[in-house]
FIMAR-132954 format. One record per residue (C-alpha): residue number from 1; x negated, y negated, z negated; residue in one letter. Coordinates in nm, 4 decimals. Example, Ala and Ser with C-alpha at 12.3 -4.5 7.8 and 13.67 -1.06 7.14 Angstrom:
- 1/-1.2300/0.4500/-0.7800/a .
- 2/-1.3670/0.1060/-0.7140/s .
***
This chain:
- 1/-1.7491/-1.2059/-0.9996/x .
- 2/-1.8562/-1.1781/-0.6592/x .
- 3/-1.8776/-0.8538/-0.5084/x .
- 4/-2.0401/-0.6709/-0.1708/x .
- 5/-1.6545/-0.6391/0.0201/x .
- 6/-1.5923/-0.4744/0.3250/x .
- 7/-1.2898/-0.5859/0.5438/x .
- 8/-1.2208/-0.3200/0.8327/x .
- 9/-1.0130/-0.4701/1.1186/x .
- 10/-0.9850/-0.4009/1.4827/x .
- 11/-0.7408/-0.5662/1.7296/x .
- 12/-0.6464/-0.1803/1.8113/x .
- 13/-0.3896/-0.2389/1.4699/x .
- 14/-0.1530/-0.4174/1.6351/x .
- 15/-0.0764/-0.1199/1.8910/x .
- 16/0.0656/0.0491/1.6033/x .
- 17/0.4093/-0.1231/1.6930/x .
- 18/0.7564/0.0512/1.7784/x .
- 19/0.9795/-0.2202/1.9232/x .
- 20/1.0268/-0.6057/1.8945/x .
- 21/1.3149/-0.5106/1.6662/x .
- 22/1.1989/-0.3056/1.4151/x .
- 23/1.1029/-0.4704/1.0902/x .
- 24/0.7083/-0.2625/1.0751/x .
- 25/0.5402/-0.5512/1.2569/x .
- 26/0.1784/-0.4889/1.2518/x .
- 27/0.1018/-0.8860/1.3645/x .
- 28/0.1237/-0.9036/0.9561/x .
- 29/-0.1972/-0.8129/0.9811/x .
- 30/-0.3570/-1.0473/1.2191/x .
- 31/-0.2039/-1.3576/1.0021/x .
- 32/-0.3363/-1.2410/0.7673/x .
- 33/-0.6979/-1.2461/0.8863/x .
- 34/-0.6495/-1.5633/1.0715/x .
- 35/-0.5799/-1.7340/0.6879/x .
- 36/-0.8487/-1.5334/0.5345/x .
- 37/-1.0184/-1.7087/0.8696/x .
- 38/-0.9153/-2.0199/0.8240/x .
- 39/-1.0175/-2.0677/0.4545/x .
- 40/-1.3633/-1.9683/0.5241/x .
- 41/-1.2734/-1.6784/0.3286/x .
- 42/-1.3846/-1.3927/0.5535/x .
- 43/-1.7208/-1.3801/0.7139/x .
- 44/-1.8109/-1.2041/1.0337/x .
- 45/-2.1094/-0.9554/0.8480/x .
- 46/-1.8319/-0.8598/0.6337/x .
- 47/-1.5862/-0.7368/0.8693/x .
- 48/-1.6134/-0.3822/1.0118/x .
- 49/-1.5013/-0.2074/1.2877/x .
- 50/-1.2665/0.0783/1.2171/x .
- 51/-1.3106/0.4270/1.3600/x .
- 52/-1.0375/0.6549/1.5120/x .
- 53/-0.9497/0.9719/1.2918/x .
- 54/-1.0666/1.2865/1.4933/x .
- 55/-0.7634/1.5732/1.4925/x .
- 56/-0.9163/1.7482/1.2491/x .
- 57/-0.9442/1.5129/0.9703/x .
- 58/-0.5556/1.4290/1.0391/x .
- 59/-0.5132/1.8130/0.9894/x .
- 60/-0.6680/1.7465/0.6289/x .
- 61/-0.3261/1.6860/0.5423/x .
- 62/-0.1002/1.6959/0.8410/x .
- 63/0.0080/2.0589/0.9617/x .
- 64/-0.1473/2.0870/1.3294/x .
- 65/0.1672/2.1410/1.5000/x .
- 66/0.2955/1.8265/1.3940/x .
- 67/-0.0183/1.6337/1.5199/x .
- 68/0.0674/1.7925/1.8465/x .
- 69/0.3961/1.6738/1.8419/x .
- 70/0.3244/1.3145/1.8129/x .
- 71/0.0486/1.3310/2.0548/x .
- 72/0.3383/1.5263/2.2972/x .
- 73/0.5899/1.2026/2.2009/x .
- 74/0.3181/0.9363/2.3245/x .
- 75/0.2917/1.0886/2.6029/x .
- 76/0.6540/1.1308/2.6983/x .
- 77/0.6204/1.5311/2.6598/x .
- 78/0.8923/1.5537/2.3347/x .
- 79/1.1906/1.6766/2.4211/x .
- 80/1.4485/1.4287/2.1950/x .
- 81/1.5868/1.7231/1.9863/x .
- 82/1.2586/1.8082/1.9005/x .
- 83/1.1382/1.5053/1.8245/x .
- 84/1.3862/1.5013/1.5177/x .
- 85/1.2368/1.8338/1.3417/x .
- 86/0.9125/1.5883/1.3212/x .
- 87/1.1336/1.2674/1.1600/x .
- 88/1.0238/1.1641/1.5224/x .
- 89/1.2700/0.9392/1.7501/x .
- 90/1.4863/0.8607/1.4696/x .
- 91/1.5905/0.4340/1.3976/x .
- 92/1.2993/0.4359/1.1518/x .
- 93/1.0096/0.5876/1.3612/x .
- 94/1.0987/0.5407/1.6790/x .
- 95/0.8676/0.7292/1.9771/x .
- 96/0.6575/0.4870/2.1673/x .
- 97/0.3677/0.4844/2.3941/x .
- 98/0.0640/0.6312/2.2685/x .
- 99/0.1696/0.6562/1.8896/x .
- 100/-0.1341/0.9912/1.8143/x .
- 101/-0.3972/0.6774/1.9055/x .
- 102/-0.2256/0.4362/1.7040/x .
- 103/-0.1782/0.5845/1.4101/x .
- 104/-0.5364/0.7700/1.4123/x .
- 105/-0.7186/0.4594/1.4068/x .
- 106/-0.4710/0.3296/1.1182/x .
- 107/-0.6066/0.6340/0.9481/x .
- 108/-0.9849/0.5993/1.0802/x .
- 109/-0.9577/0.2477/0.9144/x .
- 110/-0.8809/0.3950/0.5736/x .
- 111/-1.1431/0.6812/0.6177/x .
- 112/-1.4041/0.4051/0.7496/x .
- 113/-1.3225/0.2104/0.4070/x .
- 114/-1.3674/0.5852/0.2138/x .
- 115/-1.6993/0.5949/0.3623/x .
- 116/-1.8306/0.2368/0.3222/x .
- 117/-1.7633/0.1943/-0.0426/x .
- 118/-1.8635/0.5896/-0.1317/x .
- 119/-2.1865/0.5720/0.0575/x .
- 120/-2.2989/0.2872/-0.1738/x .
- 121/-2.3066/0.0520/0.1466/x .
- 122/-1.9851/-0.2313/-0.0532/x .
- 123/-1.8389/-0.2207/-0.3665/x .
- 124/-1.4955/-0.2489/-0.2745/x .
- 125/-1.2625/-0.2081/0.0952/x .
- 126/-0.9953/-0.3299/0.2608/x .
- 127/-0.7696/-0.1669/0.5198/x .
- 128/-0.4816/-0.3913/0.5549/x .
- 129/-0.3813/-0.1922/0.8688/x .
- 130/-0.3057/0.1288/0.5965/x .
- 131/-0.0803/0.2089/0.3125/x .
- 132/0.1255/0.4354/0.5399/x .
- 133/0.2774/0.6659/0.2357/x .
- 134/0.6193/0.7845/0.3357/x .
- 135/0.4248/1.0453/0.5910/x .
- 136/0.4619/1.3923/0.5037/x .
- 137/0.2694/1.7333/0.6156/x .
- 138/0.4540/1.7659/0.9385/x .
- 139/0.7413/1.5169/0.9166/x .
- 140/0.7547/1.1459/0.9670/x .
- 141/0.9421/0.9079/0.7364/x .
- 142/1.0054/0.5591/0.6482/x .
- 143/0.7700/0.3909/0.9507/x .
- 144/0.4996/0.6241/0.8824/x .
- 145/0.3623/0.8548/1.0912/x .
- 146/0.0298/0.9819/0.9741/x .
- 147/0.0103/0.8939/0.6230/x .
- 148/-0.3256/0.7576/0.5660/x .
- 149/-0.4003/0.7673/0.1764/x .
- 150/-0.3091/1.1259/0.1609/x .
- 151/-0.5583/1.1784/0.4412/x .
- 152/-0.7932/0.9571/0.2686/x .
- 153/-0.7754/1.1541/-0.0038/x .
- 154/-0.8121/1.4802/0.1068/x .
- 155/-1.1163/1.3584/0.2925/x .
- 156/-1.2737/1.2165/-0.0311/x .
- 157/-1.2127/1.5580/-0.2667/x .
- 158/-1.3917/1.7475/0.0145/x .
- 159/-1.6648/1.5218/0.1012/x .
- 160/-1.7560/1.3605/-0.2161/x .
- 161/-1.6051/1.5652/-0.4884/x .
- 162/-1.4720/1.2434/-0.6870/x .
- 163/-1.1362/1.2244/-0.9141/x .
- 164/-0.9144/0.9854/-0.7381/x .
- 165/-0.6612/0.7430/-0.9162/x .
- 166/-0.4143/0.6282/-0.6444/x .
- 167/-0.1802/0.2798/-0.7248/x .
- 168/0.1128/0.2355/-0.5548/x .
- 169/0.2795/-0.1202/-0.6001/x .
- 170/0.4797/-0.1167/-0.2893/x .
- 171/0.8512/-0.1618/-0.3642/x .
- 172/0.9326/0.1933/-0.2357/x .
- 173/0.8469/0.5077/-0.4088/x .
- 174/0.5043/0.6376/-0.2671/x .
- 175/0.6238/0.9901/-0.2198/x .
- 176/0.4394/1.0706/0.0484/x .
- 177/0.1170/1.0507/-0.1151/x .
- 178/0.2914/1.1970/-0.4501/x .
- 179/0.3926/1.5243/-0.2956/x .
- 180/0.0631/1.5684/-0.1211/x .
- 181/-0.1286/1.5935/-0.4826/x .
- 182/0.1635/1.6883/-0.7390/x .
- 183/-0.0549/2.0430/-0.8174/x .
- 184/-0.3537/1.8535/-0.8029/x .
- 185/-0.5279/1.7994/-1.1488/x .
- 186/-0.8103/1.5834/-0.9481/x .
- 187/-0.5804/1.3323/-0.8312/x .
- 188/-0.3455/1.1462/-0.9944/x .
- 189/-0.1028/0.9198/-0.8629/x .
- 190/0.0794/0.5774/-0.9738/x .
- 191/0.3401/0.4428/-0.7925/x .
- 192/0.5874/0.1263/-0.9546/x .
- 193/0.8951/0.0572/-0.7279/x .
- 194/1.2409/-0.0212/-0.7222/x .
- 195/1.4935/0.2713/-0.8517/x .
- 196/1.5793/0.5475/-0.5952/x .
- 197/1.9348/0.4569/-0.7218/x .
- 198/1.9318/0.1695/-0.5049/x .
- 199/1.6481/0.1953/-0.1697/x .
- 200/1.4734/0.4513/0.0054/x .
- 201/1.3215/0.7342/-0.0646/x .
- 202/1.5522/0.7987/-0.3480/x .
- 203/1.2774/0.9697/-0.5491/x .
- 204/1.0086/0.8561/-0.7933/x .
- 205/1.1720/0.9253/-1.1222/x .
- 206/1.0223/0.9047/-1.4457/x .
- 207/1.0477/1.2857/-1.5321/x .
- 208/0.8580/1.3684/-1.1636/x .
- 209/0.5173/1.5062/-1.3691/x .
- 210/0.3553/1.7506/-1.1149/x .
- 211/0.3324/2.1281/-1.0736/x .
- 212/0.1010/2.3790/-1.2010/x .
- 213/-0.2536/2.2596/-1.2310/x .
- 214/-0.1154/1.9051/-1.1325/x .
- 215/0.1435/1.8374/-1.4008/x .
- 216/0.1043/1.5360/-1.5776/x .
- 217/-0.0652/1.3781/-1.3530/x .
- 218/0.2561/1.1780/-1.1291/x .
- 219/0.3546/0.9038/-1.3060/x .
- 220/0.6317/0.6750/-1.1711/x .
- 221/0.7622/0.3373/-1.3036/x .
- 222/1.1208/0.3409/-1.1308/x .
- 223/1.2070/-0.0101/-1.2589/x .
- 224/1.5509/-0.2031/-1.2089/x .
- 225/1.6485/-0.4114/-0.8902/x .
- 226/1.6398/-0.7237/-0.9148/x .
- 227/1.3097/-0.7542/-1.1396/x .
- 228/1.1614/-1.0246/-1.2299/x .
- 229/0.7424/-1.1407/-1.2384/x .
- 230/0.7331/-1.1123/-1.6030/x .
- 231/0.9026/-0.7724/-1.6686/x .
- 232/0.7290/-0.6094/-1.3365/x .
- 233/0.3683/-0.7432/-1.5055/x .
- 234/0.4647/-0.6147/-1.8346/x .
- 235/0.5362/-0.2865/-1.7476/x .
- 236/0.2873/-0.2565/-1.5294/x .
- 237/0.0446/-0.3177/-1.6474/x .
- 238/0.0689/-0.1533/-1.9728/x .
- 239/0.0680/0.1791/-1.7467/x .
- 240/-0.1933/0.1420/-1.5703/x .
- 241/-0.4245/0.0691/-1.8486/x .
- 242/-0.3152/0.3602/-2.0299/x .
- 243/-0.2888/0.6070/-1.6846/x .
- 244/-0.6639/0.4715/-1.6087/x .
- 245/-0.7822/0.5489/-1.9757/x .
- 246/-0.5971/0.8700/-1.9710/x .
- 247/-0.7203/0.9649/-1.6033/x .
- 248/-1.1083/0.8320/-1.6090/x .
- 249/-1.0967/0.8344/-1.2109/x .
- 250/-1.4082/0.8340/-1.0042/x .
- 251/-1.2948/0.5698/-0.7774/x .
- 252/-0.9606/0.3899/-0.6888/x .
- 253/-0.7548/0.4042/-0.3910/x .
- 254/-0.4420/0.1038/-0.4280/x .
- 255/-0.1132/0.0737/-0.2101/x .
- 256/-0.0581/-0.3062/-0.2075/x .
- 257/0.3049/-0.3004/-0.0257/x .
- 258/0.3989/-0.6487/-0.0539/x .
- 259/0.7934/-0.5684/-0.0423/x .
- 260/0.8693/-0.6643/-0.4204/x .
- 261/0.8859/-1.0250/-0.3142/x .
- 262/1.2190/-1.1912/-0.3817/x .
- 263/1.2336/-1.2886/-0.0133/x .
- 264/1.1986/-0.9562/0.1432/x .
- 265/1.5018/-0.8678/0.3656/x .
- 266/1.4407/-0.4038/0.2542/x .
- 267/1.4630/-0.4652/-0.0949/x .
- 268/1.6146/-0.5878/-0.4144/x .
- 269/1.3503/-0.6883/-0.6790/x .
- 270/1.2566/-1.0458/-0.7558/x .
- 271/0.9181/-1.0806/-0.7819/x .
- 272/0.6931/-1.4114/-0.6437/x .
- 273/0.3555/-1.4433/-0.5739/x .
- 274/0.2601/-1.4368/-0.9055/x .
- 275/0.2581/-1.0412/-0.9209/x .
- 276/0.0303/-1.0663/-0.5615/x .
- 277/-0.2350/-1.2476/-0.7896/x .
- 278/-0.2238/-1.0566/-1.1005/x .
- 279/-0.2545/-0.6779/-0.9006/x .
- 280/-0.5519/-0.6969/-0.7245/x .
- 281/-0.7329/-0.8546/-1.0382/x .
- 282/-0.6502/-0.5766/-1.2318/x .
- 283/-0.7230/-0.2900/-1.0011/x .
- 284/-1.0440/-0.4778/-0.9854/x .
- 285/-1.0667/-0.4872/-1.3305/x .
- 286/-1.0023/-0.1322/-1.3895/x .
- 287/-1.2248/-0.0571/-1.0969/x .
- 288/-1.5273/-0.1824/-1.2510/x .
- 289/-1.4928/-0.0886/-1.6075/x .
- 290/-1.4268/0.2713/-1.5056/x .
- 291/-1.6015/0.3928/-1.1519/x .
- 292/-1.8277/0.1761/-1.0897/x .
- 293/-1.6631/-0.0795/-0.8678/x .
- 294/-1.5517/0.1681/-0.6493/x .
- 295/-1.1965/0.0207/-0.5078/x .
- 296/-1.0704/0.1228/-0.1475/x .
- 297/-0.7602/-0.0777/-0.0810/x .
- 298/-0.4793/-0.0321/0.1905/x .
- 299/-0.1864/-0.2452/0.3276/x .
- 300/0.1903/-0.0947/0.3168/x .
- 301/0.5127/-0.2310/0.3195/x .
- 302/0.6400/-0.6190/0.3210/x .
- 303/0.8553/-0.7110/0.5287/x .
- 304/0.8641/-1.0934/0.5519/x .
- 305/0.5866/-1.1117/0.7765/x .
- 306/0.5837/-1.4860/0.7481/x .
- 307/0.6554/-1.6220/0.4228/x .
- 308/0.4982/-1.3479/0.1883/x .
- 309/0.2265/-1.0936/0.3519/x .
- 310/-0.0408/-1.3097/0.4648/x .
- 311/-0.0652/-1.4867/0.1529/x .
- 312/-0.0306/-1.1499/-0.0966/x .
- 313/-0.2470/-0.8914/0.1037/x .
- 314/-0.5272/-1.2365/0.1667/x .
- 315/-0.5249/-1.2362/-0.2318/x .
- 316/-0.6267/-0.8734/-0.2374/x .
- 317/-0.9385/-0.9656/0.0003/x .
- 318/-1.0253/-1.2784/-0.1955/x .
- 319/-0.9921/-1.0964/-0.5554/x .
- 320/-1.2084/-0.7771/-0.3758/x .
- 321/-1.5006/-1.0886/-0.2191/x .
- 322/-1.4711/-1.3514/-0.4965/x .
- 323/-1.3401/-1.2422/-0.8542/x .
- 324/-1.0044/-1.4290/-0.8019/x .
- 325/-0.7265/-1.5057/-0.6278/x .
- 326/-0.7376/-1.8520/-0.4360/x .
- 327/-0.5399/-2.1374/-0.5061/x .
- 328/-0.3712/-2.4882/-0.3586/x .
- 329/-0.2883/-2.5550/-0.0161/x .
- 330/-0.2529/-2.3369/0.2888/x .
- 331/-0.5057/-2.4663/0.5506/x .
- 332/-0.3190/-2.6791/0.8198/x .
- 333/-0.4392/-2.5494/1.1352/x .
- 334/-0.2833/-2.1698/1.0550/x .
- 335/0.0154/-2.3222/0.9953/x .
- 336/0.0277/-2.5407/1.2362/x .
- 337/-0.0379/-2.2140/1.4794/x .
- 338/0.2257/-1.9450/1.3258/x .
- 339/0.4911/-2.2027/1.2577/x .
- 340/0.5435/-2.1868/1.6333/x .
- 341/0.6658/-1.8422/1.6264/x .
- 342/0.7989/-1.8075/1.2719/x .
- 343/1.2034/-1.8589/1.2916/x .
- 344/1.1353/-1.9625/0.8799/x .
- 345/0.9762/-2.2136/0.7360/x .
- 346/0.6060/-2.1171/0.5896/x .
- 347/0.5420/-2.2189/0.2437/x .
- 348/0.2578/-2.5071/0.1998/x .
- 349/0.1052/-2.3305/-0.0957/x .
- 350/-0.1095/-1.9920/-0.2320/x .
- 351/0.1403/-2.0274/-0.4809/x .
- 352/0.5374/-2.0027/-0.4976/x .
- 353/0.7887/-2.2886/-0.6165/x .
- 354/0.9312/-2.2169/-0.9703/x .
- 355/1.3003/-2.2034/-0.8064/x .
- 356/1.2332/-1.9563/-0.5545/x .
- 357/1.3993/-1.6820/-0.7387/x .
- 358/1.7735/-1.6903/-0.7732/x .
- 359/1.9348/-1.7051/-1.0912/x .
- 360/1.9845/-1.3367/-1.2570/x .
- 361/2.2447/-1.2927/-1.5272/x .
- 362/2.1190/-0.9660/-1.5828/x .
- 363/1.7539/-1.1016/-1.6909/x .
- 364/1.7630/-0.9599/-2.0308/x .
- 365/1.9360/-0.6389/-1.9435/x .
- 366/1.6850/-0.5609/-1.6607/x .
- 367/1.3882/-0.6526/-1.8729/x .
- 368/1.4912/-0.4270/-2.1495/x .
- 369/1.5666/-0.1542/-1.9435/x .
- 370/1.2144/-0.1458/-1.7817/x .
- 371/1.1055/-0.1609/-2.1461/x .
- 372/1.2527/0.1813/-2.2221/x .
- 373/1.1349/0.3183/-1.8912/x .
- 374/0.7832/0.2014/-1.9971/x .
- 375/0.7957/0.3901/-2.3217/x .
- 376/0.9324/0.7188/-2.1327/x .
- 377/0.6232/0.6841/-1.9473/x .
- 378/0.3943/0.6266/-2.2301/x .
- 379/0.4652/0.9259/-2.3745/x .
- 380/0.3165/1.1257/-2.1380/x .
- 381/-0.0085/0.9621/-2.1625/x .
- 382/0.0069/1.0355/-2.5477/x .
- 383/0.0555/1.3724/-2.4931/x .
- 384/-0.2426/1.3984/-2.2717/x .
- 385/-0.4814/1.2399/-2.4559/x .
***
């Protein structure tokens, strides 16, 4: 199925950056384009231009006097001590140069994908410069600052008056974005990720439901470390179907964190690009059989920038333009180019050897565990419905 896809990208992404050591490294991005690029995969008419997020659709969902704060830390105006009231300054969002412009237009991407796929204009969007969900209402966390979906959001109950599904598949708990619509009946949030037992945040448990108007619509998969393709699948996608049924969203907004990857240095699951295939075609699935088409997708975590997040957030784009994820060979010429500053190897292939994940004697244990966690969740659904 080929579909009218919109791919918003500006060169302005990369400024979102804190310091050559920290592992958020926004270059992800630009690779990968350039392989989207290089396959003949992206065409100029279908990239557009995102837009910087004025102050007061940040304030949508960030408290004013925490968009003044960042702005103040750009600009070398925040005192240090209160910097950390803000979750500003700290080792996981450190204060750099001009951080208010960099993270607006990180949001104005999102917003500019909002608007392109709910003014009829494409069928589906793709901010890969997004998925910023550990941001709260006047804190930053976990290498977010402004937290994009949550703005996103926001922005589309008051502008277009839709019912919003939001996936999160990053490997870490989307609590951000959770907490932002947990007495919200209108929205209702996914998110799959490794146990809080083991990684940041710490929270996403099966038995967080919502408040007030909003309960029973947060549902969280908290499944096992050290997960495997076919378990993660599984479980996942049994939810979603259900959730989606259960929900009937207007449109979807997906998280595509690409941190679940056995190879990524955060976190403990064991997934392979397998999973990065098998996402996107559902949300696209799900998209189309229940709003229309309408899919607005955002970046996130993931960080082997080299090995793994070209290659799973490309698969999102080529699922969103084409039906389905590509296959074979990497093209030469993008290897040949990022090989010179990768310190790893870069696979050959769209596709993963079959001994890339480590032998886990706890297969069976871990699968049946995320078993039981799926039926927790289930019942909820039944409940609902």
């Amino acid at each position: 199925m080929t579909c009218k896809s919109a791919f918003v990208f500006a060169k302005e992404f990369l400024n979102y950056h804190f310091n050559e050591d920290h592992p958020f490294n926004q270059k992800r991005v630009l690779m990968a384009k350039e392989l989207l690029d290089e396959m003949d995969y992206l065409s100029e008419s279908q990239i557009i231009p995102p837009r910087m997020a004025t102050e007061e659709e940040l304030a949508l969902f960030h408290d004013p006097v925490y968009i003044d704060a960042v702005k103040k830390a750009g600009n070398g105006k925040l005192a240090s001590e209160d910097g950390f009231e803000y979750g500003l300054g700290t080792e996981d969002t450190p204060i750099f140069p001009g951080m208010h412009e960099a993270s607006s237009y990180l949001v104005g991407g999102t917003l500019t994908a909002v608007d392109e796929v709910l003014t009829g204009k494409s069928q589906h969007a793709l901010n890969l410069g997004g998925g910023l969900h550990h941001g709260f209402k006047r804190k930053a966390a976990g290498f977010c600052i402004y937290n994009d979906s949550a703005v996103a959001i926001k922005y589309i109950r008051e502008k277009y008056n839709l019912k919003v599904l939001y996936i999160d598949t990053d490997a870490h708990h989307g609590d951000g974005v959770q907490w932002a619509f947990y007495d919200d009946p209108n929205v209702c949030t996914f998110s799959i990720h490794e146990t809080g037992r083991y990684l940041f945040p710490g929270t996403g448990n099966v038995n967080e439901r919502g408040i007030k108007e909003g309960h029973g619509y947060s549902f969280n998969l908290p499944i096992d470390a050290f997960t495997e393709d076919d378990s993660f699948l599984q479980v996942y996608e049994t939810a979603l179907r259900e959730i989606t049924d259960f929900f009937q969203p207007d449109v979807i907004v997906s998280q595509n964190g690409a941190d679940a990857h056995c190879l990524d240095p955060l976190t403990h699951l064991c997934a392979t690009m397998k999973i990065y295939e098998q996402i996107p075609l559902l949300a696209h699935e799900l998209a189309h059989q229940y709003c229309d088409g309408k899919w607005i997708a955002v970046g996130g975590g993931g960080y082997d920038i080299w090995r793994v997040v070209p290659r799973a957030w490309s698969q999102v784009w080529n699922v969103m333009a084409t039906g389905k994820p590509a296959t074979g060979m990497l093209p030469a010429t993008w290897l040949s180019r990022w090989q010179q500053q990768s310190p790893v190897n870069l696979p050959s292939y769209w596709h993963d050897p079959d001994d890339i994940v480590p032998n886990i004697p706890r297969k069976t244990e871990i699968t049946e565990k995320n078993a039981k966690l799926l039926e927790s969740l289930l019942k909820y659904t039944k409940k609902r419905t």
